[in-house]
PyMOL Python script that loads the backbone (N, CA, C, O; Angstrom):
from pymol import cmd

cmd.read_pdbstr("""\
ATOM      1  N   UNK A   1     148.201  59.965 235.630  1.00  0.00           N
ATOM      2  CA  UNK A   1     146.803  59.994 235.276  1.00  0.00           C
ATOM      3  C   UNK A   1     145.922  60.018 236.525  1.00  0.00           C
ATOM      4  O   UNK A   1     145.050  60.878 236.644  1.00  0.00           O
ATOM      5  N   UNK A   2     146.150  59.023 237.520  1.00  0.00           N
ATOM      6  CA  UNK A   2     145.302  59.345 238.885  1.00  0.00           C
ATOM      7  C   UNK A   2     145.728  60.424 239.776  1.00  0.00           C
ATOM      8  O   UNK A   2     145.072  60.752 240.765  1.00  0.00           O
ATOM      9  N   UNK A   3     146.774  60.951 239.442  1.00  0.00           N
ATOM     10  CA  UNK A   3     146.996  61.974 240.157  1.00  0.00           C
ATOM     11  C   UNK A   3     146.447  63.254 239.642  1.00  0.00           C
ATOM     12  O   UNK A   3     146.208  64.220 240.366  1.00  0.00           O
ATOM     13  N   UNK A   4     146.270  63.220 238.439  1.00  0.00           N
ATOM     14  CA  UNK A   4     145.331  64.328 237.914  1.00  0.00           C
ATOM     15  C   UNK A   4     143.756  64.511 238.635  1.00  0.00           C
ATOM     16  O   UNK A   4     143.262  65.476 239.218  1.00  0.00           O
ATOM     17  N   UNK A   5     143.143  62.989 238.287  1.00  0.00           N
ATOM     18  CA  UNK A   5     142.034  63.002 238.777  1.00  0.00           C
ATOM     19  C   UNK A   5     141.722  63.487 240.129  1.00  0.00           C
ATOM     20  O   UNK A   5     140.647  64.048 240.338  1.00  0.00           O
ATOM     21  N   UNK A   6     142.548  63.317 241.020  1.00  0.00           N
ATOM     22  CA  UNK A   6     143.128  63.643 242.484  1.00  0.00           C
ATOM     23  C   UNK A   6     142.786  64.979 242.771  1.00  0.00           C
ATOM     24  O   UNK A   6     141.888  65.571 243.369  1.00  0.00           O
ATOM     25  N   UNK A   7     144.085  65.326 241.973  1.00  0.00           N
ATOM     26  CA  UNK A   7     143.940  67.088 242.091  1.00  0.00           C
ATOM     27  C   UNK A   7     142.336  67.552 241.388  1.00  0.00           C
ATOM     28  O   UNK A   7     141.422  67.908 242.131  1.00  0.00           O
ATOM     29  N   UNK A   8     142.228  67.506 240.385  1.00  0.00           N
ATOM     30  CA  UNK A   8     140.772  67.656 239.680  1.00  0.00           C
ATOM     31  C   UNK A   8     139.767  67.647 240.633  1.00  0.00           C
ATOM     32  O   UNK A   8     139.119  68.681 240.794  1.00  0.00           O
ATOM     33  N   UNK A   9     139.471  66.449 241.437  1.00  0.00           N
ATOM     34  CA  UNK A   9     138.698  66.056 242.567  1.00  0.00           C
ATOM     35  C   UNK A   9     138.661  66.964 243.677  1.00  0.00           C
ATOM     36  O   UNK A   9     137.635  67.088 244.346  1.00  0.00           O
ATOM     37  N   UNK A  10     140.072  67.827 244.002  1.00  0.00           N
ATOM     38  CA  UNK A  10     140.308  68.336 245.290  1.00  0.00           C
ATOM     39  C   UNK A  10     139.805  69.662 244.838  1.00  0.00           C
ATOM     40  O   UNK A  10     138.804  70.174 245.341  1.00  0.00           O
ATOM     41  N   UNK A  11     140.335  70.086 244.114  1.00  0.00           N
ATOM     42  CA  UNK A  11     139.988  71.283 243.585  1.00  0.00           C
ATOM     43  C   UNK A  11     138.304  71.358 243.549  1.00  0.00           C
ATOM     44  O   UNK A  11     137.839  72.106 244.410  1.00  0.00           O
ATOM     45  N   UNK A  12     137.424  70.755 242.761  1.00  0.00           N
ATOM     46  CA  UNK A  12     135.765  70.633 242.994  1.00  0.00           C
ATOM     47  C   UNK A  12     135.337  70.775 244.412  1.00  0.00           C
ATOM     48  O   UNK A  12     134.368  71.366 244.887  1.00  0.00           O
ATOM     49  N   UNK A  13     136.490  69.948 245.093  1.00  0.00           N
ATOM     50  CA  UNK A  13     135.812  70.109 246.503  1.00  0.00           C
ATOM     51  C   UNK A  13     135.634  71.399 247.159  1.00  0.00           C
ATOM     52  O   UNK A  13     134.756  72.026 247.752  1.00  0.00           O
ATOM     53  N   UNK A  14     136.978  71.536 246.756  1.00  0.00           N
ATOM     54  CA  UNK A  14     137.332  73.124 247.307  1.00  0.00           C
ATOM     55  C   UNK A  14     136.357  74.257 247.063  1.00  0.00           C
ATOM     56  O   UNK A  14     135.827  74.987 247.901  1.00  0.00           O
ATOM     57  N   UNK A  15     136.199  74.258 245.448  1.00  0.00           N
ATOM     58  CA  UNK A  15     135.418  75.383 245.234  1.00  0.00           C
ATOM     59  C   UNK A  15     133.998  74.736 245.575  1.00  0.00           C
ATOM     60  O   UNK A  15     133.310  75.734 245.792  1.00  0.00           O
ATOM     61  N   UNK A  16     133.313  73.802 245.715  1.00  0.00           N
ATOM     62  CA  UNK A  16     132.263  73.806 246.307  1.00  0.00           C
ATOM     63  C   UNK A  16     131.880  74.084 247.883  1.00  0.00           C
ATOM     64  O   UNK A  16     130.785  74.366 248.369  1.00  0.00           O
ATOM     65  N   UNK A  17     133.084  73.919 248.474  1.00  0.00           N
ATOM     66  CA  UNK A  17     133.144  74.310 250.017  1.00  0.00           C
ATOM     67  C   UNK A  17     133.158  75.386 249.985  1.00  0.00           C
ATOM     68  O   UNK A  17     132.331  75.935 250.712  1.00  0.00           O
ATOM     69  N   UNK A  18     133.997  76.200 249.223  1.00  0.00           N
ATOM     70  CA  UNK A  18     134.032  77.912 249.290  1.00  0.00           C
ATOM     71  C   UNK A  18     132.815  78.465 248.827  1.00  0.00           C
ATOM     72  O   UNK A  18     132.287  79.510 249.206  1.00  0.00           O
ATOM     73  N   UNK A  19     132.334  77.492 247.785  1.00  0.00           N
ATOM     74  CA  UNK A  19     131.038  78.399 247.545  1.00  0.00           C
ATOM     75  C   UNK A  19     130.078  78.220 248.800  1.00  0.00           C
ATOM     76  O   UNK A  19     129.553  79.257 249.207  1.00  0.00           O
ATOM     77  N   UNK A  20     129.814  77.167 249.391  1.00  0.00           N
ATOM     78  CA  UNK A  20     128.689  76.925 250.578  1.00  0.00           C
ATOM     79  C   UNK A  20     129.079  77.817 251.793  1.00  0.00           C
ATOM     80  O   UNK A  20     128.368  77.795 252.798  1.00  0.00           O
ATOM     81  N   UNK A  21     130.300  78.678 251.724  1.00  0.00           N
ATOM     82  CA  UNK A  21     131.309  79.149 253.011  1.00  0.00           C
ATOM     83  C   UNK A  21     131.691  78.099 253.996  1.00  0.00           C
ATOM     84  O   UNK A  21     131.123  78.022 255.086  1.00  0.00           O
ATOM     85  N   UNK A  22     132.201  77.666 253.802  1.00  0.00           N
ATOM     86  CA  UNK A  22     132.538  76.713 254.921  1.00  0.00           C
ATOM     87  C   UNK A  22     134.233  76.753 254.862  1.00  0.00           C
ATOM     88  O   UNK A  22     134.770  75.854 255.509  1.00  0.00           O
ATOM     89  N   UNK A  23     135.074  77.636 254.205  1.00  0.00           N
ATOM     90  CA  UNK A  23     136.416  77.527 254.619  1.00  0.00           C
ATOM     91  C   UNK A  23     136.297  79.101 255.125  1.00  0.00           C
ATOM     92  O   UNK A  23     137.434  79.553 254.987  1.00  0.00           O
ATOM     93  N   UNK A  24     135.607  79.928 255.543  1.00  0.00           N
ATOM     94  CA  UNK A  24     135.763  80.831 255.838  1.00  0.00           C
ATOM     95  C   UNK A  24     134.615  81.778 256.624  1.00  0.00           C
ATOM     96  O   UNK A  24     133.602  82.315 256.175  1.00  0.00           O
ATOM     97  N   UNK A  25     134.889  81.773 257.277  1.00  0.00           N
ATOM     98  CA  UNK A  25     133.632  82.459 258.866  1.00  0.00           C
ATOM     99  C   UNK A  25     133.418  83.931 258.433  1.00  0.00           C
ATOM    100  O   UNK A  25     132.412  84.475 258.888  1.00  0.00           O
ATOM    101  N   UNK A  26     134.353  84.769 257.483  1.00  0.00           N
ATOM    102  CA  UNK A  26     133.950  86.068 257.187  1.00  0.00           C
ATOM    103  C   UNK A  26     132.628  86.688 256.641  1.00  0.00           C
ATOM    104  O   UNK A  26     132.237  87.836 256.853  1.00  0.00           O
ATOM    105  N   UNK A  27     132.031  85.761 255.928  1.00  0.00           N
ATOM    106  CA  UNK A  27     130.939  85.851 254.756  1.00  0.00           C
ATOM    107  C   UNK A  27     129.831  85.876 256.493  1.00  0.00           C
ATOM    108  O   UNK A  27     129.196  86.907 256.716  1.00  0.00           O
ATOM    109  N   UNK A  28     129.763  84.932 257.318  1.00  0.00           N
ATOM    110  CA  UNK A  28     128.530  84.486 258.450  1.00  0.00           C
ATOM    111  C   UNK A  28     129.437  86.330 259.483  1.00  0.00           C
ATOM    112  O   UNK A  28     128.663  87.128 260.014  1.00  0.00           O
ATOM    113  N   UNK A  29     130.683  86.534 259.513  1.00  0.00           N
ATOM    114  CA  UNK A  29     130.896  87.618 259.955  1.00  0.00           C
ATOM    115  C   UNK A  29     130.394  89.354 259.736  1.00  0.00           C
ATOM    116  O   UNK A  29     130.292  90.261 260.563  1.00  0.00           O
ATOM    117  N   UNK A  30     130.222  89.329 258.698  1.00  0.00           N
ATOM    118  CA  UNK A  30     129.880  90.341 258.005  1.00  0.00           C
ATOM    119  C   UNK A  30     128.289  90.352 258.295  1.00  0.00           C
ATOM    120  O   UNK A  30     127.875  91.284 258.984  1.00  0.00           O
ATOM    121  N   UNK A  31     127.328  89.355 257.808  1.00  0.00           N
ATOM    122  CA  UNK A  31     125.989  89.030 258.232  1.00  0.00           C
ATOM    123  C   UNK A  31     126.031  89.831 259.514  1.00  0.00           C
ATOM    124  O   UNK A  31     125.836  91.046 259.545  1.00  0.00           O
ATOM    125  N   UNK A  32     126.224  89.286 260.280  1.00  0.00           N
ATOM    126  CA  UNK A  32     126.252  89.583 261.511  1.00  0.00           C
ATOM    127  C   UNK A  32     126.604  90.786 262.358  1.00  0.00           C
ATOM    128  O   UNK A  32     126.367  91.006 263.545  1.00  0.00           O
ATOM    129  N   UNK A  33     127.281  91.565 261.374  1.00  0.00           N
ATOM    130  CA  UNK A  33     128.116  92.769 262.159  1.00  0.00           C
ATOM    131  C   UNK A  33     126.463  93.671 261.234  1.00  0.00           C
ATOM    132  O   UNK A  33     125.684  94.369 261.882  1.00  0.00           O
ATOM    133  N   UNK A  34     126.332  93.463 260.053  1.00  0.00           N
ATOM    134  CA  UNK A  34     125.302  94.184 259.110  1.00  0.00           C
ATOM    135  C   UNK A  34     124.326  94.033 260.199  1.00  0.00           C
ATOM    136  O   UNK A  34     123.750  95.068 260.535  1.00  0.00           O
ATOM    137  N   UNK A  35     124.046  93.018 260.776  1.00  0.00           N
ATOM    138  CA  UNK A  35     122.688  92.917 261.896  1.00  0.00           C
ATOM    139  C   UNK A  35     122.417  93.565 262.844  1.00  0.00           C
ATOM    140  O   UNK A  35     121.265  93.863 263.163  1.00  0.00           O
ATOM    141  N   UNK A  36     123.686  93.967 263.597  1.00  0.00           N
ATOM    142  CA  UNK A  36     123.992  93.997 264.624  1.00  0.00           C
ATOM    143  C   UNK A  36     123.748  95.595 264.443  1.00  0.00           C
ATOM    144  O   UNK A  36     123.091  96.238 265.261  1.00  0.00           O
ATOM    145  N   UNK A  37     124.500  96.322 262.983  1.00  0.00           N
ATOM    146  CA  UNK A  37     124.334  97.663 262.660  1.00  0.00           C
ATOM    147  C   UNK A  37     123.235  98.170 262.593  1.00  0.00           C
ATOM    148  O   UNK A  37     123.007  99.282 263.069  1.00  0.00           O
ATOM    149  N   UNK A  38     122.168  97.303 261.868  1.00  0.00           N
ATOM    150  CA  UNK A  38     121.352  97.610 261.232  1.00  0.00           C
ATOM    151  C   UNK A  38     120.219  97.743 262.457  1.00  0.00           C
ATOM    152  O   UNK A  38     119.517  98.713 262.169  1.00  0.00           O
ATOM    153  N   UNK A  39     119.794  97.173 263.649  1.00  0.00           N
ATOM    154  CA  UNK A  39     119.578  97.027 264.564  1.00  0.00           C
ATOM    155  C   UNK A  39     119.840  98.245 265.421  1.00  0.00           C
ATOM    156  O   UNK A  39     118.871  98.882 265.831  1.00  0.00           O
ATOM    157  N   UNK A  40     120.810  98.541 265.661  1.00  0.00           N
ATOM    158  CA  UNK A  40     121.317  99.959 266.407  1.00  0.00           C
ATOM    159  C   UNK A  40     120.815 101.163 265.867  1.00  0.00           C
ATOM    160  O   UNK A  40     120.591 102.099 266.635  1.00  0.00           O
ATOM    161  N   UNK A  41     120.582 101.288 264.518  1.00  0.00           N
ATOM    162  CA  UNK A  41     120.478 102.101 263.798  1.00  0.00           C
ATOM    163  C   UNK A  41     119.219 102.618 263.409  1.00  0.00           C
ATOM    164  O   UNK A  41     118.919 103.766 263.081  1.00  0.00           O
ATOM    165  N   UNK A  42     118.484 101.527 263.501  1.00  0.00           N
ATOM    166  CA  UNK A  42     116.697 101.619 263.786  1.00  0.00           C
ATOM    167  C   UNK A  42     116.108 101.652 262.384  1.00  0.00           C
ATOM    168  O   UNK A  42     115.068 102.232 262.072  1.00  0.00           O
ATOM    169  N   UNK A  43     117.127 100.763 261.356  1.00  0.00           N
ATOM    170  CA  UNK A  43     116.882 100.154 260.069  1.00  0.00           C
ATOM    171  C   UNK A  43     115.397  99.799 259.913  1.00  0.00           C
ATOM    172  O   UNK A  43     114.967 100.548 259.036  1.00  0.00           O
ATOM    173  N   UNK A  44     114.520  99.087 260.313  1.00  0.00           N
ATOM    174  CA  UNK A  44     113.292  98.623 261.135  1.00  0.00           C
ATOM    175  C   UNK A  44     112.252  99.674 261.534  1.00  0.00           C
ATOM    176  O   UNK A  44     111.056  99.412 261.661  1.00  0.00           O
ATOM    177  N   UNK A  45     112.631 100.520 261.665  1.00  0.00           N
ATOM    178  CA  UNK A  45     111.369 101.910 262.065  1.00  0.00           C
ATOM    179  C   UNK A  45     111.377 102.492 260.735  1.00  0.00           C
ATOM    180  O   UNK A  45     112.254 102.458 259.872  1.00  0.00           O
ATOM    181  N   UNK A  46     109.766 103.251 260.740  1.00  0.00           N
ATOM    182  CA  UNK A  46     109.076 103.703 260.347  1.00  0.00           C
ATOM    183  C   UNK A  46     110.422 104.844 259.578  1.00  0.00           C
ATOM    184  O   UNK A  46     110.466 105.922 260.171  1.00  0.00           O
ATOM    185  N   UNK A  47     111.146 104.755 258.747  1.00  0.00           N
ATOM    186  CA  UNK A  47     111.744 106.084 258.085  1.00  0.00           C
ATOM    187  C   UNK A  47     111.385 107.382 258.012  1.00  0.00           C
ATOM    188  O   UNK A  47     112.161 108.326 257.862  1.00  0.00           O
ATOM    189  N   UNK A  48     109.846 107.449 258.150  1.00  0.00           N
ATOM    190  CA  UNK A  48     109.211 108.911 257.663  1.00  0.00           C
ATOM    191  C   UNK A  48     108.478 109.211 259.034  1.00  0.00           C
ATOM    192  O   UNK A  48     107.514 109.967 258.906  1.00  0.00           O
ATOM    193  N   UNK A  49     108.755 108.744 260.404  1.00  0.00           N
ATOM    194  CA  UNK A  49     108.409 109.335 261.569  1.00  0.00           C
ATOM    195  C   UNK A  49     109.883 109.323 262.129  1.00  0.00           C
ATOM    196  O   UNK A  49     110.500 108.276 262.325  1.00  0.00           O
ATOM    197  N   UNK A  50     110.435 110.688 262.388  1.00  0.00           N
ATOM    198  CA  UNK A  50     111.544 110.783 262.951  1.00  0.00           C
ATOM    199  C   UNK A  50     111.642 110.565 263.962  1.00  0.00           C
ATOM    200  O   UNK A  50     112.605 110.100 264.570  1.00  0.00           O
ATOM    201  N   UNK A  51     110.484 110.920 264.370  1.00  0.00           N
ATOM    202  CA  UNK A  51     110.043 110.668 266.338  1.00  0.00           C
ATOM    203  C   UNK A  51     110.714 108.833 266.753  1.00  0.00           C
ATOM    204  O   UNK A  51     111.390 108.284 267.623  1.00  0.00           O
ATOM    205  N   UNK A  52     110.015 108.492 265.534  1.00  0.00           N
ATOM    206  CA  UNK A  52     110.359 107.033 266.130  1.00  0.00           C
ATOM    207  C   UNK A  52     111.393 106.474 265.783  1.00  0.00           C
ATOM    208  O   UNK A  52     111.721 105.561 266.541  1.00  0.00           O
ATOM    209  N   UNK A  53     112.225 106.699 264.710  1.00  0.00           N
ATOM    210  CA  UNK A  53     113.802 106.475 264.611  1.00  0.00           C
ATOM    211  C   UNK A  53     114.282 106.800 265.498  1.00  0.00           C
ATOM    212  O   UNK A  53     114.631 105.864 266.217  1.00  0.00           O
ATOM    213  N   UNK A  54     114.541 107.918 265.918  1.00  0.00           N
ATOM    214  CA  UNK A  54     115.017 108.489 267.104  1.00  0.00           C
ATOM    215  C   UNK A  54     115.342 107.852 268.467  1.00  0.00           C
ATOM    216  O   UNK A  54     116.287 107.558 269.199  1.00  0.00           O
ATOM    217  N   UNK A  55     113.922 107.810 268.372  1.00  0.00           N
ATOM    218  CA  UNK A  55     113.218 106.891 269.998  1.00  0.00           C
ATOM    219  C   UNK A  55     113.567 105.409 270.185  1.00  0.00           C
ATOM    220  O   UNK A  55     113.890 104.876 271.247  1.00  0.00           O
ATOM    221  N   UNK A  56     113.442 104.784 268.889  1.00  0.00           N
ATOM    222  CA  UNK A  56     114.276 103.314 268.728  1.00  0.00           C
ATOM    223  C   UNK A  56     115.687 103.493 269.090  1.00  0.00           C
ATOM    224  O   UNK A  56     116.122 102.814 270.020  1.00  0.00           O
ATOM    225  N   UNK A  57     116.522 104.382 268.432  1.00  0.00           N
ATOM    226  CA  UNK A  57     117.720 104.377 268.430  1.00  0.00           C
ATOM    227  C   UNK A  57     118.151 104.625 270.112  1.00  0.00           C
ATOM    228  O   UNK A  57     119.000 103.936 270.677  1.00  0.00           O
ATOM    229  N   UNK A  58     117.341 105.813 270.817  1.00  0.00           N
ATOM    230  CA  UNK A  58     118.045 105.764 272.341  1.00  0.00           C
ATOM    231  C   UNK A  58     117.836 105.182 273.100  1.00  0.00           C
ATOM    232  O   UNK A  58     118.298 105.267 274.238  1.00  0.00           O
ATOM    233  N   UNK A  59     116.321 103.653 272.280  1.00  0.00           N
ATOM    234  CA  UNK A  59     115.910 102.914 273.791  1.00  0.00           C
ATOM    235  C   UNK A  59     116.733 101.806 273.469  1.00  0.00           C
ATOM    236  O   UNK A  59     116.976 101.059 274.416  1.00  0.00           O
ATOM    237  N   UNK A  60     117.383 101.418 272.010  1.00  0.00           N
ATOM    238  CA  UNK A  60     118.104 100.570 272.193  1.00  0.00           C
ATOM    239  C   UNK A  60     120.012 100.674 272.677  1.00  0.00           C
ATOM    240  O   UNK A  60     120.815  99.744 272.763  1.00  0.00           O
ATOM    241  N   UNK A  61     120.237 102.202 272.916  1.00  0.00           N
ATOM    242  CA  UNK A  61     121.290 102.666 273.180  1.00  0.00           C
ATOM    243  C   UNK A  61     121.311 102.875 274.648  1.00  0.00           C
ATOM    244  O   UNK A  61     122.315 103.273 275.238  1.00  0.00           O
ATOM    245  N   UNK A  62     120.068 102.570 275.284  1.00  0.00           N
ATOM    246  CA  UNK A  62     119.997 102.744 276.751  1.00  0.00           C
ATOM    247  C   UNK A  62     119.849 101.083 277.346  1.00  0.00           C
ATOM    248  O   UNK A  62     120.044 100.626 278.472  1.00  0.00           O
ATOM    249  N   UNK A  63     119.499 100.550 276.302  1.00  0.00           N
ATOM    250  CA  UNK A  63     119.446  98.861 276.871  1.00  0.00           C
ATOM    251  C   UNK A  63     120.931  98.392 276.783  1.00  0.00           C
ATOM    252  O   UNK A  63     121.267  97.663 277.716  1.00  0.00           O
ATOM    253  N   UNK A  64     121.571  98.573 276.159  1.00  0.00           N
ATOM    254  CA  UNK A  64     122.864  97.815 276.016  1.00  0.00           C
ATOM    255  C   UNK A  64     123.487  98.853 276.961  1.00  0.00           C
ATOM    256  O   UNK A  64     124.586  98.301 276.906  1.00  0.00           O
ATOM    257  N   UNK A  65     123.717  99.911 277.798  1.00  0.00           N
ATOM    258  CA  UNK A  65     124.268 100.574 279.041  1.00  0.00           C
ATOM    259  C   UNK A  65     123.711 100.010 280.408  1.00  0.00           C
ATOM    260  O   UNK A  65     124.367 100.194 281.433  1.00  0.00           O
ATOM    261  N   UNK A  66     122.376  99.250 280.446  1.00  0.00           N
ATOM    262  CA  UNK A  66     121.829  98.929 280.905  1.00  0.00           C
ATOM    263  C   UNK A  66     122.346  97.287 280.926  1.00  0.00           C
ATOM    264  O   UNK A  66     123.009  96.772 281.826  1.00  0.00           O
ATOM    265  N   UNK A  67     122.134  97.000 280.392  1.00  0.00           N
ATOM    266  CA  UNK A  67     123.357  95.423 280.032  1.00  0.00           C
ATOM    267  C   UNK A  67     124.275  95.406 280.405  1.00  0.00           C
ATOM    268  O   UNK A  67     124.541  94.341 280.962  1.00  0.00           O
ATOM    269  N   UNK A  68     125.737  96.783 280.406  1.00  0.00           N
ATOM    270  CA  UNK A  68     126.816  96.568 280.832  1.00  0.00           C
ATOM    271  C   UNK A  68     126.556  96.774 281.876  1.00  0.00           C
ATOM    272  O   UNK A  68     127.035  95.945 282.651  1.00  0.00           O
ATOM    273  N   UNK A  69     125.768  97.819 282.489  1.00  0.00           N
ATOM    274  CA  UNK A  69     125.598  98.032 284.279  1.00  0.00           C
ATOM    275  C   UNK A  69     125.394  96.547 284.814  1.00  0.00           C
ATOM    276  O   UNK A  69     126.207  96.104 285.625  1.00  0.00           O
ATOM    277  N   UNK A  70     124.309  95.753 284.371  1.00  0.00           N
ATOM    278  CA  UNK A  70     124.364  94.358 284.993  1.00  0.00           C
ATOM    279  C   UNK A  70     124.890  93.553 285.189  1.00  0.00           C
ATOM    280  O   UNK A  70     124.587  92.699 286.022  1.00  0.00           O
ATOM    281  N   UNK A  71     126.376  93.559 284.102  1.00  0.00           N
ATOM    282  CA  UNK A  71     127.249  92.817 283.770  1.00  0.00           C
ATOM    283  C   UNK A  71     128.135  93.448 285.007  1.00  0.00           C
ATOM    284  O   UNK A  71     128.557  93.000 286.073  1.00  0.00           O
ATOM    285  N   UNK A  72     128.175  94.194 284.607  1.00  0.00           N
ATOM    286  CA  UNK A  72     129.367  95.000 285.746  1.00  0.00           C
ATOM    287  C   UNK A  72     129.412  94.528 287.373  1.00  0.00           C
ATOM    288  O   UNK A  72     130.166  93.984 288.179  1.00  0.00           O
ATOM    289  N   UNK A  73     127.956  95.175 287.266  1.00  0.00           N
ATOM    290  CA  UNK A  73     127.175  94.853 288.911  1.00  0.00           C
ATOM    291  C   UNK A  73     127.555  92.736 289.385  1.00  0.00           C
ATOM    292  O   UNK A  73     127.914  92.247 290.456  1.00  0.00           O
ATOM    293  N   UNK A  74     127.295  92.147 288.215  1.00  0.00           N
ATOM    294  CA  UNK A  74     126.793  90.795 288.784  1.00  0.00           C
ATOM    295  C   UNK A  74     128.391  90.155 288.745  1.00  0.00           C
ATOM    296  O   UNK A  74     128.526  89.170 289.471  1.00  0.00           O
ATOM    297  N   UNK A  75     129.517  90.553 288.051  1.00  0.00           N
ATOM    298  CA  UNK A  75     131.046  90.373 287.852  1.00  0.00           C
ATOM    299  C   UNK A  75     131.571  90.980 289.966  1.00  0.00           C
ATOM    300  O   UNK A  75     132.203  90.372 290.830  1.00  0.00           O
ATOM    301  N   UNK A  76     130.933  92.293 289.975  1.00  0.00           N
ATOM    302  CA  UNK A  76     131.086  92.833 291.085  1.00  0.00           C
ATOM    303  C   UNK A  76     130.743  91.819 292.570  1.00  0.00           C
ATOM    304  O   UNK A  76     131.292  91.805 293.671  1.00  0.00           O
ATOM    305  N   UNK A  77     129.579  91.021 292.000  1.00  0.00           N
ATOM    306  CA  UNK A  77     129.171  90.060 293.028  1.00  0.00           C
ATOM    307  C   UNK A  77     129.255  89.105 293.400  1.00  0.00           C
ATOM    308  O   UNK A  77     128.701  88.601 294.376  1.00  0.00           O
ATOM    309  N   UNK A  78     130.365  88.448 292.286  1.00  0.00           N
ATOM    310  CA  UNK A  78     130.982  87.416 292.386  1.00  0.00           C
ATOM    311  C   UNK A  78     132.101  87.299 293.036  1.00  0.00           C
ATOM    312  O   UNK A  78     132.514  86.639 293.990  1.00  0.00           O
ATOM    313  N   UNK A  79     132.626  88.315 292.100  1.00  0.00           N
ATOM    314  CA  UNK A  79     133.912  88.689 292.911  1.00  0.00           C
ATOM    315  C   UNK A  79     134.262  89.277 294.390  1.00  0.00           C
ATOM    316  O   UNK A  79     135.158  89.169 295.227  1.00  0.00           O
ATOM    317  N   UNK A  80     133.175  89.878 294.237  1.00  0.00           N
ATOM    318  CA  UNK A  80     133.270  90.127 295.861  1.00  0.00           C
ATOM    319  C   UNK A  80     132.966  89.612 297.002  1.00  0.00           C
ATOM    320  O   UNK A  80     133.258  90.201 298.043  1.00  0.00           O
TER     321      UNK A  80
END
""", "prot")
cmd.dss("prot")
cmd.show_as("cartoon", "prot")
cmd.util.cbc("prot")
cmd.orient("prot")
């Protein structure tokens, strides 16, 4: 009989943890990769000026080349 309650108990826990995500980082993974896409992609601009989709998309495709150059450069200066 208390071992029912036990299991009964564990089980509630469980599915209430799974529902809040907390046994699993995929659900906060996915968020994040969607952000990360959606961002690159120039989700955020004006849809019906192409000019500026466009223009979002290569200034944020020139900042992150611009990021690895620094990364590169300041790895370079350490190390060297």
């Amino acid at each position: 009989m208390k071992d029912d309650d036990t299991v009964r108990q564990a089980k509630r826990t469980l599915d209430r943890i799974g529902e809040e995500g907390g046994l699993s980082a995929t659900p906060v993974m996915k968020s994040t990769a969607n952000s990360v896409r959606d961002h690159f992609t120039a989700e955020d601009a004006d849809k019906n000026d192409r000019v500026e989709v466009w223009g979002t998309r290569i200034a944020r495709g020139l900042a992150v080349l611009a990021f690895a150059g620094l990364v590169l450069w300041m790895v370079g200066q350490v190390s060297g």
